[in-house]
PDB file of the backbone (N, CA, C, O) and the ligand in Angstrom, with CONECT records:
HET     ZN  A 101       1
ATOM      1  N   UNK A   1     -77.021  -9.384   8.489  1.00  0.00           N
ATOM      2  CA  UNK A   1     -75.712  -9.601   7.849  1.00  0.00           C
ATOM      3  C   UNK A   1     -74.602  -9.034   8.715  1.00  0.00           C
ATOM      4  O   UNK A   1     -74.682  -7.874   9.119  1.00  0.00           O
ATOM      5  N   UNK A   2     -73.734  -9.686   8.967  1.00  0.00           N
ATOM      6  CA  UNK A   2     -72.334  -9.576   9.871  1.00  0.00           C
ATOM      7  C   UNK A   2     -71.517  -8.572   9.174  1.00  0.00           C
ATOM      8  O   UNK A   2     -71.572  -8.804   7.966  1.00  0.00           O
ATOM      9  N   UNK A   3     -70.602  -7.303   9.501  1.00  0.00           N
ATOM     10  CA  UNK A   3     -70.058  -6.402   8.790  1.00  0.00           C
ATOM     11  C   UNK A   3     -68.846  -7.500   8.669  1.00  0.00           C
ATOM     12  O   UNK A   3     -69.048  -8.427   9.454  1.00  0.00           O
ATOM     13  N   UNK A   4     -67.518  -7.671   7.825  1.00  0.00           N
ATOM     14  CA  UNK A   4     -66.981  -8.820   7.407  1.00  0.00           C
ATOM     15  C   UNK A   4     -65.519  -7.458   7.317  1.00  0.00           C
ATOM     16  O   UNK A   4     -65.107  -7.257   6.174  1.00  0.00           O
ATOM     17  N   UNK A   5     -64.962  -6.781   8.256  1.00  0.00           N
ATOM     18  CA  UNK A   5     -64.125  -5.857   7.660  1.00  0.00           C
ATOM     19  C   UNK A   5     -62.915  -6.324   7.080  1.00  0.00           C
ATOM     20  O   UNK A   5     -62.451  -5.874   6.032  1.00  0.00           O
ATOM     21  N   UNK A   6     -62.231  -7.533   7.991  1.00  0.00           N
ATOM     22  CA  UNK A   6     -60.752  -7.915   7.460  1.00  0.00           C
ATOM     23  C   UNK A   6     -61.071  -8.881   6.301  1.00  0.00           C
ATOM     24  O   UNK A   6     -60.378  -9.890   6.430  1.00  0.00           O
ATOM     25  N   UNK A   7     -61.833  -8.935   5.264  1.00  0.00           N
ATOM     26  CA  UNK A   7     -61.932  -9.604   4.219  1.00  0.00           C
ATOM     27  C   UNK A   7     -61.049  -8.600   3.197  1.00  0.00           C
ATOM     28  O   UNK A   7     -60.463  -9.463   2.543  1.00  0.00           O
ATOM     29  N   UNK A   8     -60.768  -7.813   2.864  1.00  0.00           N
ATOM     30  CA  UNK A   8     -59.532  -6.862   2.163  1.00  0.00           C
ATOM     31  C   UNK A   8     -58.378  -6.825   2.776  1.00  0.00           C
ATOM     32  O   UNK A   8     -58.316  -6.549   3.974  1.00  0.00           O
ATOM     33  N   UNK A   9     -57.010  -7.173   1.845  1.00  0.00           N
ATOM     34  CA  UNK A   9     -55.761  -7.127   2.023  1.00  0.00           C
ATOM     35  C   UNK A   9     -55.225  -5.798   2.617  1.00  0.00           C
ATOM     36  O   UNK A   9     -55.133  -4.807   1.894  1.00  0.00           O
ATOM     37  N   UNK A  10     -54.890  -5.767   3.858  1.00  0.00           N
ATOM     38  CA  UNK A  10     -54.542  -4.329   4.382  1.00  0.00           C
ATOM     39  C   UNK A  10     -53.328  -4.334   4.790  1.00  0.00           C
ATOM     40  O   UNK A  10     -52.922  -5.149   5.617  1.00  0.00           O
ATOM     41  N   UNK A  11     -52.364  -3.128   4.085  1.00  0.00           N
ATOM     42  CA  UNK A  11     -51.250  -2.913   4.238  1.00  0.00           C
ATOM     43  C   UNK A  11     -50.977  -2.780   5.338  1.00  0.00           C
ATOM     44  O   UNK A  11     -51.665  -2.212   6.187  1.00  0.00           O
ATOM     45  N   UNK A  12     -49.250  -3.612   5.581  1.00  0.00           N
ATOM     46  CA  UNK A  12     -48.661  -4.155   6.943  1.00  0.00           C
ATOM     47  C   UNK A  12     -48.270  -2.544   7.113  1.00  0.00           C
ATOM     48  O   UNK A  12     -48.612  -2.115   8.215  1.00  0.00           O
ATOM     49  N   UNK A  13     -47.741  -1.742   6.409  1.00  0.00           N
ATOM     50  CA  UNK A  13     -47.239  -0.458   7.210  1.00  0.00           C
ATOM     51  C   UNK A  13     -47.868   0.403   6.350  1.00  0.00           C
ATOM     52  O   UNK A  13     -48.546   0.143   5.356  1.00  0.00           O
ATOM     53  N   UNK A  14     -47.442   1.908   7.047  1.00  0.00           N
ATOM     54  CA  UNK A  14     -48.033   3.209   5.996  1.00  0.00           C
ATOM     55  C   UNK A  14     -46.928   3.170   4.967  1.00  0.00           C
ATOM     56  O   UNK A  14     -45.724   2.924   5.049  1.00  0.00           O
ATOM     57  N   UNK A  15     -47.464   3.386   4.303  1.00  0.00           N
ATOM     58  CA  UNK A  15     -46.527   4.242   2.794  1.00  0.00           C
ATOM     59  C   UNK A  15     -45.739   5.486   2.904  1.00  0.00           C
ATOM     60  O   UNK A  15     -46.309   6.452   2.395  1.00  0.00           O
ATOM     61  N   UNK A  16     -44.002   5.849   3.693  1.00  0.00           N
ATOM     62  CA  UNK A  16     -43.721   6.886   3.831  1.00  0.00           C
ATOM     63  C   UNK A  16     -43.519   7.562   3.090  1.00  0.00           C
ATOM     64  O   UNK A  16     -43.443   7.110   1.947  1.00  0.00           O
ATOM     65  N   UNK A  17     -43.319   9.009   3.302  1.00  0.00           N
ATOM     66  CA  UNK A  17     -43.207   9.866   2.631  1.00  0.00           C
ATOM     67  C   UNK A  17     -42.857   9.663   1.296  1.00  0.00           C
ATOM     68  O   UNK A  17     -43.560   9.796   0.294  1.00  0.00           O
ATOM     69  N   UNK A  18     -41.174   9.178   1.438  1.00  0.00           N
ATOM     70  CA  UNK A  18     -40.336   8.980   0.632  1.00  0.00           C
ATOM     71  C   UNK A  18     -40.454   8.010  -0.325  1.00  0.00           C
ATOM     72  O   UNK A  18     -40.136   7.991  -1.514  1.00  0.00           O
ATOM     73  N   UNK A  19     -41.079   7.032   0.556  1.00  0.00           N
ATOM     74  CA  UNK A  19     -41.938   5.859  -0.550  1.00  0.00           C
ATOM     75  C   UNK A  19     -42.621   6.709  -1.546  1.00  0.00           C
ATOM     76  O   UNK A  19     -42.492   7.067  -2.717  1.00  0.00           O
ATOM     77  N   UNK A  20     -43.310   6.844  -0.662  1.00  0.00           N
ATOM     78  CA  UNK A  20     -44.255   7.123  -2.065  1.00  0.00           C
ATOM     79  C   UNK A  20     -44.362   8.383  -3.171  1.00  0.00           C
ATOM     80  O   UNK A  20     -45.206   8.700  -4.009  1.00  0.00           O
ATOM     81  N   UNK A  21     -42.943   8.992  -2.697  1.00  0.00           N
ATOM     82  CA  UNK A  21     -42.541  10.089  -3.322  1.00  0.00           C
ATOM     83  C   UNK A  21     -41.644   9.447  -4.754  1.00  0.00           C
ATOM     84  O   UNK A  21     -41.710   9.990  -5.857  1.00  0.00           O
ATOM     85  N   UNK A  22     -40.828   8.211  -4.470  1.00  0.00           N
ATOM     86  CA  UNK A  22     -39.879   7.570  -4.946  1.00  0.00           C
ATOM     87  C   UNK A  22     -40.638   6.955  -6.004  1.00  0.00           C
ATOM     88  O   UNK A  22     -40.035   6.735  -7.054  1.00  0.00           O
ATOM     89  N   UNK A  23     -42.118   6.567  -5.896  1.00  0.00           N
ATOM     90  CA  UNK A  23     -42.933   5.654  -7.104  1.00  0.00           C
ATOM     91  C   UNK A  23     -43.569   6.546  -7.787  1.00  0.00           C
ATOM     92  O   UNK A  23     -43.980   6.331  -8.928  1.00  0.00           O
ATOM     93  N   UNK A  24     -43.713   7.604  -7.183  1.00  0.00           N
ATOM     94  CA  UNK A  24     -44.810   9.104  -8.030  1.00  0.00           C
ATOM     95  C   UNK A  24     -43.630   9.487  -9.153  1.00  0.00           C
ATOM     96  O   UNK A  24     -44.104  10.152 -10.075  1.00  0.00           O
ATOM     97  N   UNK A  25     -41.733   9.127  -9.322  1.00  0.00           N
ATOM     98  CA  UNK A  25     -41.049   9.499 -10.040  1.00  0.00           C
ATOM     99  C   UNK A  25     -41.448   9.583 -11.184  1.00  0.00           C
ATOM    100  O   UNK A  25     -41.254  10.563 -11.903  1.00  0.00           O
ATOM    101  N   UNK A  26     -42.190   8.351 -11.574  1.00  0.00           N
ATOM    102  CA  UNK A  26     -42.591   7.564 -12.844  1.00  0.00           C
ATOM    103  C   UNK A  26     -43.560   7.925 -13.236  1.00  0.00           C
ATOM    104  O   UNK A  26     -43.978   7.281 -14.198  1.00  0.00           O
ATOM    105  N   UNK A  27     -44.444   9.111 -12.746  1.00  0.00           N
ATOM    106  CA  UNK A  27     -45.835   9.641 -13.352  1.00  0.00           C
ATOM    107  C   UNK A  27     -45.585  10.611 -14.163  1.00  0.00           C
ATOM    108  O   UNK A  27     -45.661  11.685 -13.567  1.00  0.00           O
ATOM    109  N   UNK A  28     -45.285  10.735 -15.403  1.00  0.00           N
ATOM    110  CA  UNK A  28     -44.955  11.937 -16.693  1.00  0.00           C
ATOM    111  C   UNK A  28     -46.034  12.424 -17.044  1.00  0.00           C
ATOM    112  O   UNK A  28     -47.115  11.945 -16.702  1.00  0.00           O
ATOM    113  N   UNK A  29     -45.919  13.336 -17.697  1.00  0.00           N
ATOM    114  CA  UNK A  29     -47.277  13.613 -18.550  1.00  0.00           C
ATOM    115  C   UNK A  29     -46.077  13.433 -20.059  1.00  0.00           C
ATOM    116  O   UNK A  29     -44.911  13.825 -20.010  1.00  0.00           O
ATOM    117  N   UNK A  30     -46.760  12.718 -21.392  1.00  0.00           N
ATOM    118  CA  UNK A  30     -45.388  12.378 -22.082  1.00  0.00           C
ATOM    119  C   UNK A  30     -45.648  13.601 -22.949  1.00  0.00           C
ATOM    120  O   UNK A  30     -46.586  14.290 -22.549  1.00  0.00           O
ATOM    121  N   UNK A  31     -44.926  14.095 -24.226  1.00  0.00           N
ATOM    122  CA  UNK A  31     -44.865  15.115 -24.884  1.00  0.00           C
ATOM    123  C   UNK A  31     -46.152  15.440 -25.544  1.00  0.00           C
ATOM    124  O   UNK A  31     -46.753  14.400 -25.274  1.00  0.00           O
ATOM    125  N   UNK A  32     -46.708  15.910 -25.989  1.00  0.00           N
ATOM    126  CA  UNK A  32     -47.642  16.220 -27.245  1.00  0.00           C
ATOM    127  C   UNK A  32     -46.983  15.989 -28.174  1.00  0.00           C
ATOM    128  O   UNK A  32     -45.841  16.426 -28.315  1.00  0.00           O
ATOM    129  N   UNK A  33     -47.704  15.103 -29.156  1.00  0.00           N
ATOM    130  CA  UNK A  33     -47.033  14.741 -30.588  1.00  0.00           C
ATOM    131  C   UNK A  33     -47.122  15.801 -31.690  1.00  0.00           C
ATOM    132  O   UNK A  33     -47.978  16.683 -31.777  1.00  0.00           O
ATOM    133  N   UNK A  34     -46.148  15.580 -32.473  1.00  0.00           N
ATOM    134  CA  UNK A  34     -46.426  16.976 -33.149  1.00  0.00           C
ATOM    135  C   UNK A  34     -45.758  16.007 -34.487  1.00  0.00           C
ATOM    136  O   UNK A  34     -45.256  14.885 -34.423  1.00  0.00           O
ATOM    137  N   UNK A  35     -45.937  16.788 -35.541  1.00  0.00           N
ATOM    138  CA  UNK A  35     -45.802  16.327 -37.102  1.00  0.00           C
ATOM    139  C   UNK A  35     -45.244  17.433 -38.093  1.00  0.00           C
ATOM    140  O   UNK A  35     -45.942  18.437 -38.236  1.00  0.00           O
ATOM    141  N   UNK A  36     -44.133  17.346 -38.743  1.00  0.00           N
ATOM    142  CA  UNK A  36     -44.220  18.497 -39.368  1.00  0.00           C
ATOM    143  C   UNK A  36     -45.380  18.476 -40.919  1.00  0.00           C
ATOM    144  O   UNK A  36     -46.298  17.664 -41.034  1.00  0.00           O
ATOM    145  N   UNK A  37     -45.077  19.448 -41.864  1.00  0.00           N
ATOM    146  CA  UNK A  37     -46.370  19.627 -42.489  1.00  0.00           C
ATOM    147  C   UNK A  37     -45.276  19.419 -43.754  1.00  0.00           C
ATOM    148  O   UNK A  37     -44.126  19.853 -43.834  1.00  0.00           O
ATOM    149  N   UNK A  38     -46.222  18.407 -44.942  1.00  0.00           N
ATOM    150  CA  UNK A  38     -45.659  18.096 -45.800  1.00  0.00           C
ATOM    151  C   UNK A  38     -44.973  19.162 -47.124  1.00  0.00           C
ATOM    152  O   UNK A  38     -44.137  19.052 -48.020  1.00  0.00           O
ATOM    153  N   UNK A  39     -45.954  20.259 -46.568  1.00  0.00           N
ATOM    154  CA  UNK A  39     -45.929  21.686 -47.891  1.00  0.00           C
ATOM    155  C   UNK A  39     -44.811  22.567 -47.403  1.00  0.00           C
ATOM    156  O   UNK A  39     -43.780  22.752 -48.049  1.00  0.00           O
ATOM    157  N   UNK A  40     -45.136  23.235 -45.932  1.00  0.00           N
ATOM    158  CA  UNK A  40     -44.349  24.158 -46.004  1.00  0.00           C
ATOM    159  C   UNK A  40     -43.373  24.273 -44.436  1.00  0.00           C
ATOM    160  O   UNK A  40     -42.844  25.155 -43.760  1.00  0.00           O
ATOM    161  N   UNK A  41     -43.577  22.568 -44.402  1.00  0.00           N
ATOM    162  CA  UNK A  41     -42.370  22.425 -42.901  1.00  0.00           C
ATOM    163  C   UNK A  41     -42.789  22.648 -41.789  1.00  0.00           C
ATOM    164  O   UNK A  41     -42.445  21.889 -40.882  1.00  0.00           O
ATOM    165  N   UNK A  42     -43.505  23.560 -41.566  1.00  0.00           N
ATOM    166  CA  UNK A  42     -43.963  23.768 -40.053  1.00  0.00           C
ATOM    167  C   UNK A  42     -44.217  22.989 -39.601  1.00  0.00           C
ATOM    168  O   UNK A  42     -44.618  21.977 -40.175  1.00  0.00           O
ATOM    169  N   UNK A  43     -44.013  23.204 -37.526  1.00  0.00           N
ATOM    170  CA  UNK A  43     -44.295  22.038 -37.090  1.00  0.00           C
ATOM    171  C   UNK A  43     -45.595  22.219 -36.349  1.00  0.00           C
ATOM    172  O   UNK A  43     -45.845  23.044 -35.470  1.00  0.00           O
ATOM    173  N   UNK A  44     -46.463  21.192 -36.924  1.00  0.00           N
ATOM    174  CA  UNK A  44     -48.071  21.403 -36.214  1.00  0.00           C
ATOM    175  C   UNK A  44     -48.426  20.179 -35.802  1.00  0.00           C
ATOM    176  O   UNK A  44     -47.786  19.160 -36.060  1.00  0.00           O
ATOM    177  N   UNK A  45     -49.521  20.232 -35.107  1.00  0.00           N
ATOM    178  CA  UNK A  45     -50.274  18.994 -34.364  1.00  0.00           C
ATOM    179  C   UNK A  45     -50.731  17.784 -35.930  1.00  0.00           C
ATOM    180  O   UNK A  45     -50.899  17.988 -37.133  1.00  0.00           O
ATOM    181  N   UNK A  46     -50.784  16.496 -34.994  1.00  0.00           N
ATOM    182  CA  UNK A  46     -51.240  15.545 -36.397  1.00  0.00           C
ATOM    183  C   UNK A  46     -52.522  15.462 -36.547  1.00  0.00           C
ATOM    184  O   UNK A  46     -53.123  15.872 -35.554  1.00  0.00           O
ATOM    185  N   UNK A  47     -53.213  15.077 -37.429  1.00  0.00           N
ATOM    186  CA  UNK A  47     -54.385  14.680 -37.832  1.00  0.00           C
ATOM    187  C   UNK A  47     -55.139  15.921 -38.288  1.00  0.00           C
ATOM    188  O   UNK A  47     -56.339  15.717 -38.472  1.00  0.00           O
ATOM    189  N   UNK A  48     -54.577  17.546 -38.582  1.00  0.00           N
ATOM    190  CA  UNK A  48     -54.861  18.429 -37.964  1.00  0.00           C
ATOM    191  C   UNK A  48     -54.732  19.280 -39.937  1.00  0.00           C
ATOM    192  O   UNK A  48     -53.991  18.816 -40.804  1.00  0.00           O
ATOM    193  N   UNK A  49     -55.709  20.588 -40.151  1.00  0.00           N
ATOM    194  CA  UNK A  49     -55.068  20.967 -40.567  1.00  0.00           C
ATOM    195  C   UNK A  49     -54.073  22.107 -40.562  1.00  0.00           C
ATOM    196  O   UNK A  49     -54.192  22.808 -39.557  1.00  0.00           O
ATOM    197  N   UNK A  50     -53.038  22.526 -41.479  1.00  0.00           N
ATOM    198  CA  UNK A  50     -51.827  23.260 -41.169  1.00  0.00           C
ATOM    199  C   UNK A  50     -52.114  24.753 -40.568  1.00  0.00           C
ATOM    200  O   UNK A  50     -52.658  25.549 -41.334  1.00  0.00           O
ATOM    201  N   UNK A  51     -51.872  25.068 -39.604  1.00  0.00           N
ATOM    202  CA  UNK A  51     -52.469  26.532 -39.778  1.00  0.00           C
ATOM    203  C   UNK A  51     -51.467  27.512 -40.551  1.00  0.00           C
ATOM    204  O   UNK A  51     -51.832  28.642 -40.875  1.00  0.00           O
ATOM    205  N   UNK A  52     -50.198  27.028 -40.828  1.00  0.00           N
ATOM    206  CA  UNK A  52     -49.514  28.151 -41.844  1.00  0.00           C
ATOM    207  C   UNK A  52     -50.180  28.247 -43.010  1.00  0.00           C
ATOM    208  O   UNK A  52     -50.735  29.321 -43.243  1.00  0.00           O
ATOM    209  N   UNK A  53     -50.276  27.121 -44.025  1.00  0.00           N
ATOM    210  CA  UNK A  53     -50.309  26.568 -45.602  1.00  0.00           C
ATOM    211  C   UNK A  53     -52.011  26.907 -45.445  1.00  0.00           C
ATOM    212  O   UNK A  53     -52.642  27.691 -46.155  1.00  0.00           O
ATOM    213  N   UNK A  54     -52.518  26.129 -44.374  1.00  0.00           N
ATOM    214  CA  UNK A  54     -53.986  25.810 -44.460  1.00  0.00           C
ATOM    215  C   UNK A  54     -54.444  24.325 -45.598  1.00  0.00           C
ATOM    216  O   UNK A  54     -55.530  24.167 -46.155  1.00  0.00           O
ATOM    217  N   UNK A  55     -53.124  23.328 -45.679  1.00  0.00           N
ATOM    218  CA  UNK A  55     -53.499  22.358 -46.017  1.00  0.00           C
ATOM    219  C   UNK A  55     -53.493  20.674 -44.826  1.00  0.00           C
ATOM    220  O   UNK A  55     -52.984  20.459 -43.726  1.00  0.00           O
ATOM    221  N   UNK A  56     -54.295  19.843 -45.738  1.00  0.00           N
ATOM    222  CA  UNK A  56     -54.575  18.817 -45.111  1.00  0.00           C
ATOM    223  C   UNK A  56     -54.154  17.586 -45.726  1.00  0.00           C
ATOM    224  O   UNK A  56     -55.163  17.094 -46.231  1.00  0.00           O
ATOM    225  N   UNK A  57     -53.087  16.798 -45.945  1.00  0.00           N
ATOM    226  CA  UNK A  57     -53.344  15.450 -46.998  1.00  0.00           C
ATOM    227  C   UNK A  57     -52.519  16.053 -48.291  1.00  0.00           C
ATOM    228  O   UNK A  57     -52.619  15.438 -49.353  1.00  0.00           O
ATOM    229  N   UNK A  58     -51.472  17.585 -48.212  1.00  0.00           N
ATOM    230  CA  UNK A  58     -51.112  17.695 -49.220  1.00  0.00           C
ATOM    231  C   UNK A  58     -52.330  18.747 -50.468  1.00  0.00           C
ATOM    232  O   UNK A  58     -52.056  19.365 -51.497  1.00  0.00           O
ATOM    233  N   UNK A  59     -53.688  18.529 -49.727  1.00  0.00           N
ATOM    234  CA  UNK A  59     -54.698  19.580 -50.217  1.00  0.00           C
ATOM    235  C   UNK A  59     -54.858  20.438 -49.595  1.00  0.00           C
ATOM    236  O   UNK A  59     -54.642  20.380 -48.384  1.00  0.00           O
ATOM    237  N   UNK A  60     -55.380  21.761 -50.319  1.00  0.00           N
ATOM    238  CA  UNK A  60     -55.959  23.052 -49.741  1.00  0.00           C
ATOM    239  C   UNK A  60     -57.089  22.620 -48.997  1.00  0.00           C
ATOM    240  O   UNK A  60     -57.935  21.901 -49.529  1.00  0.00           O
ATOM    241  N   UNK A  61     -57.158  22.895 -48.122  1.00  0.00           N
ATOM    242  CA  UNK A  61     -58.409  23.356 -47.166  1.00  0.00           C
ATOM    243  C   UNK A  61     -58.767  24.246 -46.958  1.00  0.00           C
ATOM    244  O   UNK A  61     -59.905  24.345 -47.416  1.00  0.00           O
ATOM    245  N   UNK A  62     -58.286  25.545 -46.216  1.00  0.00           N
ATOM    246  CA  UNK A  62     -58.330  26.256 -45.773  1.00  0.00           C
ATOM    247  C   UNK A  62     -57.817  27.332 -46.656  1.00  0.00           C
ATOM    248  O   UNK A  62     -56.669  27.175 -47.072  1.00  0.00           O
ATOM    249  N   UNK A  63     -58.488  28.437 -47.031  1.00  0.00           N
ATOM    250  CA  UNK A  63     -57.835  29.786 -47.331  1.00  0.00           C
ATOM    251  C   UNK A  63     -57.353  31.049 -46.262  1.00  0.00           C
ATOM    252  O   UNK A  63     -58.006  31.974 -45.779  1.00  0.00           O
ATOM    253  N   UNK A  64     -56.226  30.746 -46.149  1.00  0.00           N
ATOM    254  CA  UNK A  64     -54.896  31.850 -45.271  1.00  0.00           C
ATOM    255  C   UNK A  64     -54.412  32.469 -46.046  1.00  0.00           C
ATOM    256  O   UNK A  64     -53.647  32.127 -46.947  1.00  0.00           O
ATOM    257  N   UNK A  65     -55.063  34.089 -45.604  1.00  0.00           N
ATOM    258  CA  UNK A  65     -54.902  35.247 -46.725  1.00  0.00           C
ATOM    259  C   UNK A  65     -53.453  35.915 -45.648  1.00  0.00           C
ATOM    260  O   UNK A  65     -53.382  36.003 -44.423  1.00  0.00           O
ATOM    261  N   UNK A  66     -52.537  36.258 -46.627  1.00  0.00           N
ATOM    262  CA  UNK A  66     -50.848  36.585 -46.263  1.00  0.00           C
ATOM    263  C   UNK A  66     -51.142  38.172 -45.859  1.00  0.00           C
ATOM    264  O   UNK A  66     -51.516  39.087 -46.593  1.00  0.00           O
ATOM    265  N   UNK A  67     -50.870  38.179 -44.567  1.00  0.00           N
ATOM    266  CA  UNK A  67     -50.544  39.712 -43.934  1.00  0.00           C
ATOM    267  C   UNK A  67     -49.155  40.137 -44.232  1.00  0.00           C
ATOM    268  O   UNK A  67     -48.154  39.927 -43.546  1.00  0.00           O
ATOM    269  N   UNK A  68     -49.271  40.927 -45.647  1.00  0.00           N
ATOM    270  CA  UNK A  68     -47.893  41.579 -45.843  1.00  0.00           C
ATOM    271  C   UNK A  68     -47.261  42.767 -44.809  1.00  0.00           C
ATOM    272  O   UNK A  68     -46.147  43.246 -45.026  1.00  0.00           O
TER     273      UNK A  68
HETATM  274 ZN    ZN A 101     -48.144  23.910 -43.848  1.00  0.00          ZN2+
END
């Protein structure tokens, strides 16, 4: 079998610096979503339950004993 190298599209020039500094602009990492909590406002992660209240769906889940 014959090695076949120029069968892949190969870029006419290098990618300078600036190029490719100029297209990396557009790579974000986007926010973490966050939700506030229907009971007692805080703002916590979604799908999640509350770690203030210790509820989920508006129900108790969790028992969070109050450090006076
Ligand atoms: Zn809560």
């Amino acid at each position: 079998m014959k090695l076949d190298i120029q069968r892949f599209a190969v870029p006419f020039r290098k990618t300078s610096k600036t190029r490719k500094r100029m297209r990396r602009t557009h790579y974000k990492i986007s926010e973490a979503g966050t939700t506030k909590c229907p009971k007692c406002g805080s703002v916590i992660k979604p799908h999640r339950v509350c770690p203030e209240c210790g509820t989920y769906k508006n129900k108790e889940v969790k028992k969070i004993e109050e450090t006076a």
